[in-house]
C-alpha positions as CSV (number, residue, x, y, z in Angstrom):
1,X,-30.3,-98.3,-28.2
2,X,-32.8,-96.5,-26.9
3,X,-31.5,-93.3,-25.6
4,X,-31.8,-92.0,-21.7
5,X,-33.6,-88.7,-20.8
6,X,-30.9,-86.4,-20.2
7,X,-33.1,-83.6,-18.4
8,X,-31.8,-83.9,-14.9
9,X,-30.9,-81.4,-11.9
10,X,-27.6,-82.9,-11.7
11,X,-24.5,-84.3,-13.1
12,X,-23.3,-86.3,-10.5
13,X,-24.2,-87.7,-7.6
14,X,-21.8,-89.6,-5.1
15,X,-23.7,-91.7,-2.8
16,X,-22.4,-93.2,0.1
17,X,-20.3,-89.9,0.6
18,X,-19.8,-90.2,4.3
19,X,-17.8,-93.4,4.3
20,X,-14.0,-93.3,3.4
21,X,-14.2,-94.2,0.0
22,X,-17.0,-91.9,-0.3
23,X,-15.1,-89.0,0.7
24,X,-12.5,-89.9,-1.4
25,X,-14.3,-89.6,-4.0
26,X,-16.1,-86.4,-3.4
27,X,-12.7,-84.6,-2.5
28,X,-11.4,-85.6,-6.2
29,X,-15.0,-84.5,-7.6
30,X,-14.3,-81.0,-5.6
31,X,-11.1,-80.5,-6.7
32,X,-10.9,-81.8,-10.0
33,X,-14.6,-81.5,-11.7
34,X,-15.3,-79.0,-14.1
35,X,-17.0,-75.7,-12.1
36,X,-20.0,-76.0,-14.4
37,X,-20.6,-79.6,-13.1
38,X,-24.0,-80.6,-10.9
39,X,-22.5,-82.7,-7.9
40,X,-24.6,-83.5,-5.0
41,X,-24.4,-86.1,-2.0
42,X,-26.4,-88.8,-0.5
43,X,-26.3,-90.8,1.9
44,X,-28.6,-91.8,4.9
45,X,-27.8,-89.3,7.0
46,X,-28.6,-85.1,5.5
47,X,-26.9,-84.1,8.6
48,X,-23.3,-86.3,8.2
49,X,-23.5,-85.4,4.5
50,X,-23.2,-81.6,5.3
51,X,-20.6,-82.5,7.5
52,X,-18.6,-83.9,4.8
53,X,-19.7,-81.3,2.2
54,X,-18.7,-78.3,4.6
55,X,-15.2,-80.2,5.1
56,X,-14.7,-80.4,1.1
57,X,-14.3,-75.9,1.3
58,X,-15.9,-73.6,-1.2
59,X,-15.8,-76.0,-4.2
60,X,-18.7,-78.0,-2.8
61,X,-20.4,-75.5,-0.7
62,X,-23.3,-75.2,-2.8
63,X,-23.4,-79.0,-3.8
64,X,-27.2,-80.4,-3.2
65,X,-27.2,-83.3,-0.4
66,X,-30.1,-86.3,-1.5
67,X,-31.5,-88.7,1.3
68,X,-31.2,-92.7,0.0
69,X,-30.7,-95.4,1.9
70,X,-30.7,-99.2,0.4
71,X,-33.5,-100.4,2.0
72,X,-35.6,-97.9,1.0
73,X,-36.6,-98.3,-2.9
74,X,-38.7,-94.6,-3.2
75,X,-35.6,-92.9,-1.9
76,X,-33.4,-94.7,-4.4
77,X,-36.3,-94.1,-7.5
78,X,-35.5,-90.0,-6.4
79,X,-31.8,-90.2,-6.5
80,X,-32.3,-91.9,-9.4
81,X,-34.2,-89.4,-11.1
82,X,-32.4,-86.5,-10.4
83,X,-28.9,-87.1,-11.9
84,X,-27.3,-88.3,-14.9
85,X,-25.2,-90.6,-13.0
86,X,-24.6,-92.1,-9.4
87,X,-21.0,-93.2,-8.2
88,X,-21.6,-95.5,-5.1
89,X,-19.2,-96.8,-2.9
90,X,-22.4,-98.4,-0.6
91,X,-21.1,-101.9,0.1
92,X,-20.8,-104.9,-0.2
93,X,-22.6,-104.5,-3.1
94,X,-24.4,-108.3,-2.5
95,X,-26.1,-106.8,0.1
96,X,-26.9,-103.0,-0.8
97,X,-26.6,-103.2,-4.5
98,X,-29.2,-104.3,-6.3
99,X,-32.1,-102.1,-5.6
100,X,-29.7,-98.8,-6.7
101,X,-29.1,-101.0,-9.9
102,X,-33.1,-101.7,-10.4
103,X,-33.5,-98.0,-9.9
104,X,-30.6,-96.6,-12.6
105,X,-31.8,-99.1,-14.5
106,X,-35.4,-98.6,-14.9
107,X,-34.7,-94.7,-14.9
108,X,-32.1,-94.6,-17.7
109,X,-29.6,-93.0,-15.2
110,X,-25.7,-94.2,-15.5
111,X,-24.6,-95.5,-12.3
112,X,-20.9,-96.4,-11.5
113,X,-19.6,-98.6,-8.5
114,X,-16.3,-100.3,-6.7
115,X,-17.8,-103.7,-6.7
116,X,-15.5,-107.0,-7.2
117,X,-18.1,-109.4,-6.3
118,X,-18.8,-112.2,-9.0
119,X,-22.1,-113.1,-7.6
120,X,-23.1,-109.5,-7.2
121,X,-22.5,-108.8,-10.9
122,X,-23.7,-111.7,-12.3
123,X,-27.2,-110.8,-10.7
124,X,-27.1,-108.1,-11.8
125,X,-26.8,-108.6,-15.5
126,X,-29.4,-111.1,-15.1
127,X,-31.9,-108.8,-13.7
128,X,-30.9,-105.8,-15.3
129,X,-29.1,-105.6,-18.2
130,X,-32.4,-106.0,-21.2
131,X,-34.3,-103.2,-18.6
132,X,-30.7,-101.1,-18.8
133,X,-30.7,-101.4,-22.9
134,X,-33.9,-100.6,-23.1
135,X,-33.7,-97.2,-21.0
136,X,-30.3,-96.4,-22.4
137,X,-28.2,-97.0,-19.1
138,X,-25.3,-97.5,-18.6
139,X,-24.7,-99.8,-15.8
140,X,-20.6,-99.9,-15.1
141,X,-19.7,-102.4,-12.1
142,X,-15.8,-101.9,-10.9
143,X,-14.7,-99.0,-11.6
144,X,-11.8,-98.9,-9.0
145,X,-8.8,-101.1,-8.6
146,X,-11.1,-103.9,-8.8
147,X,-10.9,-103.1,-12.0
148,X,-9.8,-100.2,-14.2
149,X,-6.4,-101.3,-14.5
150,X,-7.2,-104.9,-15.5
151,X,-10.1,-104.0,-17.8
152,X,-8.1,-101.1,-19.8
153,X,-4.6,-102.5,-19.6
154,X,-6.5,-105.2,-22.5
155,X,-8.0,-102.5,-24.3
156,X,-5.6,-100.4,-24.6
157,X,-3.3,-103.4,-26.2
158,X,-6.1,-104.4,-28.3
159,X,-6.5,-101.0,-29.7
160,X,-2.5,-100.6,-30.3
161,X,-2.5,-103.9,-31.9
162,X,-5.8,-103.6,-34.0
163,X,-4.1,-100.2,-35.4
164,X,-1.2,-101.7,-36.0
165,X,-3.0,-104.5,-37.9
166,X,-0.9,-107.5,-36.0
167,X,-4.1,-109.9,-35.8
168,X,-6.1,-110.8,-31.9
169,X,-4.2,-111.1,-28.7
170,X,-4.0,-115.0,-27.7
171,X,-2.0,-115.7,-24.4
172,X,-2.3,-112.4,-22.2
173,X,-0.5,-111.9,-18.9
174,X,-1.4,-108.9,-16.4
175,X,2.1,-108.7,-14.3
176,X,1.6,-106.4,-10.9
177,X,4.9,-105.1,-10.9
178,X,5.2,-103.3,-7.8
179,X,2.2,-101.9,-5.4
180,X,2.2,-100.1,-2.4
181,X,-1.1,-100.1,-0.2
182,X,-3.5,-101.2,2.1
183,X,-6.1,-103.8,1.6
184,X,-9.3,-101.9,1.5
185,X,-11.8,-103.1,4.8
186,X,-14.7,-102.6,2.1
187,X,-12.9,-105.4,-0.1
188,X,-12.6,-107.8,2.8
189,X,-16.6,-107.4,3.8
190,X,-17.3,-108.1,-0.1
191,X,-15.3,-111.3,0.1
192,X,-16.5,-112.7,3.4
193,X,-19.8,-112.1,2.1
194,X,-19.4,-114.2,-0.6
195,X,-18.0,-116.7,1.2
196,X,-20.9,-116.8,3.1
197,X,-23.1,-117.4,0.1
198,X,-21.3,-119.7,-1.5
199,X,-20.3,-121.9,1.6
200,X,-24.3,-122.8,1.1
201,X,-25.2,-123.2,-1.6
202,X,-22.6,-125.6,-4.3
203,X,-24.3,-124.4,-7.5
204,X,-23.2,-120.4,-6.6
205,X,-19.6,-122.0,-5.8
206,X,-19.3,-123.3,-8.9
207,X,-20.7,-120.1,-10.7
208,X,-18.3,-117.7,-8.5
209,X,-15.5,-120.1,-9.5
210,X,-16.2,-120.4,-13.9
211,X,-13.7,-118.7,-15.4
212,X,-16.5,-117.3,-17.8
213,X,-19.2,-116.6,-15.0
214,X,-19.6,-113.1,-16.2
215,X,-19.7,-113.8,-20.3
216,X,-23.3,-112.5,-21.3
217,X,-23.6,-115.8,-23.3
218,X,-21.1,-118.6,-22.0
219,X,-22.5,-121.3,-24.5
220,X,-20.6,-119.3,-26.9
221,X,-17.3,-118.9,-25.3
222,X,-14.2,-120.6,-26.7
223,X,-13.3,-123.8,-24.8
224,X,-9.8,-123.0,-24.2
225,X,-8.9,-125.4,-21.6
226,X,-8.2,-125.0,-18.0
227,X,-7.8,-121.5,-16.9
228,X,-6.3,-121.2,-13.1
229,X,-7.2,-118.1,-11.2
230,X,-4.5,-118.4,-8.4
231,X,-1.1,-120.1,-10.1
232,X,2.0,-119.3,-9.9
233,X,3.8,-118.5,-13.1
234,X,7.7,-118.4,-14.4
235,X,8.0,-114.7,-16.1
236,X,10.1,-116.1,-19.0
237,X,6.9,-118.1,-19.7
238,X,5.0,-114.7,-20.3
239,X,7.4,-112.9,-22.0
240,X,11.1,-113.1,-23.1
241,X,13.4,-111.1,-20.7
242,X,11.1,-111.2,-17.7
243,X,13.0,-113.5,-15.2
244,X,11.7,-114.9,-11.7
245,X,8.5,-116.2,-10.5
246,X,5.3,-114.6,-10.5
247,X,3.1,-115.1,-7.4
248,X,-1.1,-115.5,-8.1
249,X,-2.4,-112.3,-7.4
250,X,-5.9,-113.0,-5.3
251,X,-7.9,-109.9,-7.2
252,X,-7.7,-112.5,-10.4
253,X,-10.3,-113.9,-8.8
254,X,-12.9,-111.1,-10.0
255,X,-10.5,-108.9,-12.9
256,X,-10.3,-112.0,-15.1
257,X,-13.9,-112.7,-15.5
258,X,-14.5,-108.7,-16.4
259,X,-11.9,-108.7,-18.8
260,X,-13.5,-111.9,-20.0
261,X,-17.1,-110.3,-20.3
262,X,-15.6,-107.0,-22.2
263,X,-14.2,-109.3,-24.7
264,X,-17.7,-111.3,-25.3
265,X,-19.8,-107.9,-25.2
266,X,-16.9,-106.6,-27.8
267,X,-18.3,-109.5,-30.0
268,X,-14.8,-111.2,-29.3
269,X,-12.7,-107.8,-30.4
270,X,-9.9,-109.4,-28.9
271,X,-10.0,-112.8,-30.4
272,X,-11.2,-116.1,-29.9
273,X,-8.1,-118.0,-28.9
274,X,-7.6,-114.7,-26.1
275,X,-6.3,-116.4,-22.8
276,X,-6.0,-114.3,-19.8
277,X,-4.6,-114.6,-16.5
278,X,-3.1,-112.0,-13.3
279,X,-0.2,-112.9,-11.4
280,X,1.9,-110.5,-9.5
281,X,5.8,-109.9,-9.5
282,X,8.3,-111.3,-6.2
283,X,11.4,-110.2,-7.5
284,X,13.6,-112.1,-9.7
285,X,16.2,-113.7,-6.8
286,X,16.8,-117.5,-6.2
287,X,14.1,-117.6,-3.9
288,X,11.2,-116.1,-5.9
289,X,9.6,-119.3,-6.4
290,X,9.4,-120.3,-2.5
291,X,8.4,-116.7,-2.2
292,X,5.7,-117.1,-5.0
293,X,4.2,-120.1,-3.3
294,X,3.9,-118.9,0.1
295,X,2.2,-116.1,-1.1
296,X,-0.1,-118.4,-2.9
297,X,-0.2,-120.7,0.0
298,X,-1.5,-117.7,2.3
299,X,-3.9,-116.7,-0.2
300,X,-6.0,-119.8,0.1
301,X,-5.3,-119.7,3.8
302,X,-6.6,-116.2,3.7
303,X,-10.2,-117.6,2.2
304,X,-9.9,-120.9,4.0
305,X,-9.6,-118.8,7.4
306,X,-12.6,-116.9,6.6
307,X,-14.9,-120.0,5.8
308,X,-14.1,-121.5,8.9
309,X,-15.9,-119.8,12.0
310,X,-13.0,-120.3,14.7
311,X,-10.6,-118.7,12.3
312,X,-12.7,-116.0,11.2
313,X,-13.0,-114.7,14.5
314,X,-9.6,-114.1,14.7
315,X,-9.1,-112.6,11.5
316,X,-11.8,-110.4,12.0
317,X,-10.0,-108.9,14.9
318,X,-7.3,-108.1,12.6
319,X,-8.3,-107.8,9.0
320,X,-9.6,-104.0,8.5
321,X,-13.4,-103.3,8.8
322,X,-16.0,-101.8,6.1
323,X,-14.7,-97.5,6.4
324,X,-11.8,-98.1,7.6
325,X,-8.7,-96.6,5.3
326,X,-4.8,-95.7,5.9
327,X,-4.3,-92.5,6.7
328,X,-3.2,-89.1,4.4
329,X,0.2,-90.1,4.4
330,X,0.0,-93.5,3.8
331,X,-2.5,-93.2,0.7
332,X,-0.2,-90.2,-0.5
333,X,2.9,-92.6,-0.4
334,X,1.2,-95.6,-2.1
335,X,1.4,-96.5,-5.8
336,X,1.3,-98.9,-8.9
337,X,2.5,-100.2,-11.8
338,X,0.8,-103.1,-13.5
339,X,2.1,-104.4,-17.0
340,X,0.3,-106.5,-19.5
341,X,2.0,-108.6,-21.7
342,X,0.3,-110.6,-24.4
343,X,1.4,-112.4,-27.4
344,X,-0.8,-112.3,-30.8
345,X,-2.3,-114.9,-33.8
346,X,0.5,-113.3,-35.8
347,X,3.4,-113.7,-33.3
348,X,4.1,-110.1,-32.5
349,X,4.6,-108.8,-28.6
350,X,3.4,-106.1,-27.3
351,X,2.9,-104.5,-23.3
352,X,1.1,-102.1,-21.6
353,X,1.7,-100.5,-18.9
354,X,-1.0,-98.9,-15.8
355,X,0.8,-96.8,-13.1
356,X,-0.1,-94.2,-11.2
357,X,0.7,-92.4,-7.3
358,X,-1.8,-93.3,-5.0
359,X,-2.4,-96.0,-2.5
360,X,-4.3,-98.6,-5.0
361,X,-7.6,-99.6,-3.0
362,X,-7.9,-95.5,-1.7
363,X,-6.6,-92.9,-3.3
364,X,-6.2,-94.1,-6.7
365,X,-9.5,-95.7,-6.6
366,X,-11.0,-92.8,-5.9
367,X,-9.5,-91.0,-8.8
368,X,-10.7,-94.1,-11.2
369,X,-14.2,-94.0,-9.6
370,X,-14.7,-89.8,-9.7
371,X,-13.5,-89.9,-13.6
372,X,-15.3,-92.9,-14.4
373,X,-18.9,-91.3,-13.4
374,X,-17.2,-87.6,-14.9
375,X,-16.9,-89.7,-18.5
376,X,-20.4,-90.5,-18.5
377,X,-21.9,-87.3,-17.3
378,X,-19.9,-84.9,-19.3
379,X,-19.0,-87.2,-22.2
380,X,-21.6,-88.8,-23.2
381,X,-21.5,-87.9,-27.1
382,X,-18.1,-89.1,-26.9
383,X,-18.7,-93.0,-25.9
384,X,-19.8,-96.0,-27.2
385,X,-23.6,-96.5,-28.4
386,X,-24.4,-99.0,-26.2
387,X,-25.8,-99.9,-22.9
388,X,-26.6,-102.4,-20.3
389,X,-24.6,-103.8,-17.5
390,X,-21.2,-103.0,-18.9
391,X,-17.6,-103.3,-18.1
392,X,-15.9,-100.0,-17.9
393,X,-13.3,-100.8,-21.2
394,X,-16.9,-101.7,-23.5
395,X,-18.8,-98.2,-21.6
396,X,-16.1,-96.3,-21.2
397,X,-13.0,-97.5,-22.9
398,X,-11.0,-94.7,-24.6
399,X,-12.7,-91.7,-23.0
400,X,-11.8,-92.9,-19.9
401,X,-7.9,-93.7,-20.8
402,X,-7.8,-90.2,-22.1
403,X,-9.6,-88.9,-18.2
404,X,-7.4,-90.7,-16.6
405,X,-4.0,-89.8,-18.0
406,X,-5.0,-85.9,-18.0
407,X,-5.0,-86.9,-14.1
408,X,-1.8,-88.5,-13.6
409,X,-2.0,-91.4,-14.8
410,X,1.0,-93.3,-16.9
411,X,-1.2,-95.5,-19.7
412,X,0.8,-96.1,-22.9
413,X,1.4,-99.5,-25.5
414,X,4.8,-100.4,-26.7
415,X,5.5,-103.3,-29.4
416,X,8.5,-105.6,-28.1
């Protein structure tokens, strides 16, 4: 790997700082980043970002504030050559995306995002990723809900079980156990934009809808059979002891595939018979199966109401828009805990277990976002030789885990 020039005026910087998720992220970055660290801002607007800065107190008072705006590549080549990594929230990534990723890519600068847009990242790798090896970055897609937890849930098993020398995962099962939060209006632009895209063209349907539509080689992927994004699961069937029905859970639309891709860039680490799928708890009553199939029912009416125009317009009325967020209290008051079950080639059982306080899409993404770009700023001796487009468990993987339990989070392994 060739390696990035590391002489940069600044660690950090957050770009799209003066939408919610932005600020989000700059208010963890202010209180929690080492005082020695470079932050700045960016965004379109100097005089908004000074706004925000001056609202973050004395932590960021001296923090530099960059001009970039999407549609202007010079102003992304500058941001792009003045720190060692950008974190940006500036979605949906389909539509603003790509040139930040041509100019991290071509400058050798890490750059970290929220994105959980299939179509988005698989353009990405196409274009990017032999430019990104060659200039040493490291390009990390999904480094929020969409999907830390997924992503390092795996790895963290396949570590445990690799030290424990109990062969490769095979069936794996992430379980959301309980979540408390609000559906992020940044989330909902991604997805009707790729509806949009898709509805026109059938060959990008059929991409967004492979299971191994992010695999940097899918010729060489295991052909293990159907694998069903959005199905409906009994928990005995994942594990002994776990009773009830599991619901789908619509983000296994995107997580699966990243999982999927760290396993391929891993040189299949976790095995070639691994089988992964997301479904989310219900409780365990008599009912839990006609709970678990409504939910699935109103999950395809969910994308079925957004591809048709009269139904749209209703749901846009209602659905939250692009910076929107709850408020203090309700972020504050959210959480999650997300176990991953899986079974390995010599028959042992093991789970893992992601939790942390924070409502999932805001406050704990934030968190996952802010230490995801910190990793690769500050510990950049510390990871993986590699880069590329990357998935934050093959960039990132253990430095990460270790980041994000020094902030709160509850990551651990236990063998059944």
């Amino acid at each position: 790997m060739t390696a990035a020039p590391r002489a940069r005026e600044l660690d950090v910087v957050v770009y799209g700082a003066t939408g919610f998720v932005g600020r989000l992220v700059a208010e963890h970055l202010a209180r929690n980043a080492p005082t020695a660290a470079r932050i700045g801002l960016a965004g379109r607007s100097i005089d908004r970002l000074a706004q925000v800065r001056a609202d973050l107190g004395p932590a960021a008072a001296q923090w530099p504030l960059l001009h970039a705006d999407a549609t202007d590549d010079a102003s992304l080549d500058e941001l792009a050559a003045a720190t060692h990594v950008v974190a940006t929230t500036v979605g949906p990534y389909a539509k603003y995306g790509l040139p930040l990723v041509r100019a991290c890519a071509e400058a050798g600068t890490d750059y970290v995002d929220l994105t959980g847009e299939v179509l988005f990242a698989r353009d990405s790798i196409d274009r990017f990723h032999d430019i990104a090896r060659a200039s040493g970055a490291r390009i990390v897609h999904s480094c929020g809900f969409d999907s830390i937890p997924s992503d390092l849930g795996v790895h963290v098993l396949h570590r445990q079980v690799a030290a424990d020398g109990a062969g490769d995962l095979t069936d794996t099962t992430l379980v959301v156990t309980s979540m408390r939060g609000g559906i992020s209006g940044g989330t909902i632009d991604s997805l009707r934009t790729q509806i949009d895209v898709t509805r026109r063209d059938a060959r990008l349907r059929h991409l967004a809808a492979a299971p191994y539509s992010l695999s940097p080689d899918r010729s060489a992927e295991p052909d293990l059979g159907k694998q069903p994004d959005l199905t409906m699961v009994r928990g005995s069937d994942i594990a002994p002891g776990l009773s009830g029905w599991k619901a789908p859970f619509v983000m296994a639309l995107y997580n699966t595939r990243v999982v999927r891709r760290s396993n391929a860039l891993s040189g299949f680490a976790y095995g070639k018979q691994f089988r992964y799928r997301e479904v989310m708890n219900v409780g365990s009553s008599i009912v839990s199966p006609a709970i678990a199939a409504a939910i699935g029912a109103g999950v395809g009416g969910l994308m079925a109401g957004l591809l048709f125009p009269p139904t749209r317009a209703l749901l846009d009325r209602i659905l939250p828009k692009p910076g929107e967020g709850p408020s203090e209290k309700t972020r504050s008051t959210g959480h999650f805990t997300i176990d991953v079950y899986t079974r390995t080639s010599t028959g042992a059982r093991y789970t893992a277990r992601i939790s942390a306080q924070g409502d999932p899409g805001y406050a704990a993404t934030a968190v996952m976002l802010g230490e995801s770009a910190l990793a690769l700023a500050l510990q950049r001796d510390d990871l993986p030789d590699v880069a590329g487009v990357l998935t934050p468990a093959v960039a990132i993987g253990d430095v990460l885990t270790a980041r994000l339990r020094d902030a709160g989070f509850e990551i651990h392994v236990q063998r059944a």
